[in-house]
VMD Tcl script that draws the C-alpha trace (Angstrom):
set ca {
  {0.00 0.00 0.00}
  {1.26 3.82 -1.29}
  {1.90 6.06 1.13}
  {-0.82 8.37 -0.78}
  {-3.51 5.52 -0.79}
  {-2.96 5.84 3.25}
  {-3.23 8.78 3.55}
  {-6.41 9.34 1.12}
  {-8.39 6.29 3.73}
  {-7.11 8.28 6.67}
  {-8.79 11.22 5.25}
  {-12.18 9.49 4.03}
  {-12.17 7.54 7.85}
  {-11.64 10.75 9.86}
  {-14.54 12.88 7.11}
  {-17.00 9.96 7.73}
  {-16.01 9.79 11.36}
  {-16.88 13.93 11.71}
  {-20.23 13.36 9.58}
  {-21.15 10.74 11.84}
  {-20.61 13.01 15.39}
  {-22.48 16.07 13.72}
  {-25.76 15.44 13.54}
  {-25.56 14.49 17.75}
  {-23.87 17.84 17.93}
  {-26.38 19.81 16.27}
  {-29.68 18.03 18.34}
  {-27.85 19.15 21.54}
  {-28.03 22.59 20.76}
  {-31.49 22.42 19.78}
  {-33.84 24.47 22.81}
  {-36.05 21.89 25.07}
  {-40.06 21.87 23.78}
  {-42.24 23.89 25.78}
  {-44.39 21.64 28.06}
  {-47.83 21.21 27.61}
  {-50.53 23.65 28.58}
  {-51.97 22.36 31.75}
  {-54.85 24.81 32.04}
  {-57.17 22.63 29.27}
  {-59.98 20.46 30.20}
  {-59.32 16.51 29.53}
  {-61.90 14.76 27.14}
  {-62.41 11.32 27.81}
  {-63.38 8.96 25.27}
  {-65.54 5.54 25.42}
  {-65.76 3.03 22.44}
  {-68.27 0.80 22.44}
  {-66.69 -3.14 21.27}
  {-67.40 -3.72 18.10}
  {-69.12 -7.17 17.28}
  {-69.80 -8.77 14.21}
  {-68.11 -9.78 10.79}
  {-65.61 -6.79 9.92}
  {-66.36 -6.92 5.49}
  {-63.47 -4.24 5.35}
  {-60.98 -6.29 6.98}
  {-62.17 -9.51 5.29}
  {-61.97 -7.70 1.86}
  {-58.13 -6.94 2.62}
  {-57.36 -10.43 3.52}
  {-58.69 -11.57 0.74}
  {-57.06 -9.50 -1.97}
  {-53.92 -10.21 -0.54}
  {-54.46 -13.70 -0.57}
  {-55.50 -13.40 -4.31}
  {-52.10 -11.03 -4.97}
  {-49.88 -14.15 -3.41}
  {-51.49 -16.80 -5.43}
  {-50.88 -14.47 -8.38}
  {-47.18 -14.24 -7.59}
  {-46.80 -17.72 -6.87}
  {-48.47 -18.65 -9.94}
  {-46.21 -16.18 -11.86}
  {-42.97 -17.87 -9.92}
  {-44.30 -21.34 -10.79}
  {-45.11 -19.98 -15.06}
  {-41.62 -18.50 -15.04}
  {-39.86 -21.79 -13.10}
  {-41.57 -23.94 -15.86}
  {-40.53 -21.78 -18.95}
  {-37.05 -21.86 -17.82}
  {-36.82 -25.64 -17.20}
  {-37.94 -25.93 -20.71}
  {-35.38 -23.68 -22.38}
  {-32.80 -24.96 -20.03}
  {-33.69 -28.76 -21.51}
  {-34.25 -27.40 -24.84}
  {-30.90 -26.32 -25.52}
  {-29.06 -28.66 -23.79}
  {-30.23 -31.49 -25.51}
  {-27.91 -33.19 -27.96}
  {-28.76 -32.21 -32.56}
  {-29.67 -35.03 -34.20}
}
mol new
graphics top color blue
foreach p $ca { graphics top sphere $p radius 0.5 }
foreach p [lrange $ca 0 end-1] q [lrange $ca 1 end] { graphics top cylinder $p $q radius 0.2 }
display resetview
């Protein structure tokens, strides 16, 4: 190894090593957030469980259940056609 080639990664190690510090540097001298206002009245909210069949969730599961049978029926079309090329030209002219 060159002295210059040395010198050039001693460089590039101690650049990356000050990019890496300055961002830390910078968020210390960032002021703290004000606290929250204290003086507001606290809303409490009650859900009700919900029962029943959820369609919107059942509608999700099922189009991505119809996405991974498409890609594994793509895998499986693209496996195949491959296989046969890969025989096709191997095989020995008559």
């Amino acid at each position: 190894m060159t002295p210059s080639s040395r010198r050039a990664k001693a460089t590039v190690a101690a650049a990356l090593a000050l990019c890496a510090t300055a961002p830390a540097a910078a968020s210390a001298k960032l002021p703290p957030p004000d606290p929250p206002p204290s003086n507001h009245p606290v809303v409490v909210v009650q859900t009700s469980p919900r029962s029943g069949f959820d369609w919107g969730d059942a509608g999700i599961g099922a189009a991505g259940g119809v996405g991974l049978a498409m890609l594994a029926a793509g895998g499986l079309v693209v496996v195949q056609r491959r296989g046969r090329l890969t025989h096709a030209s191997v095989s020995p002219k008559r």
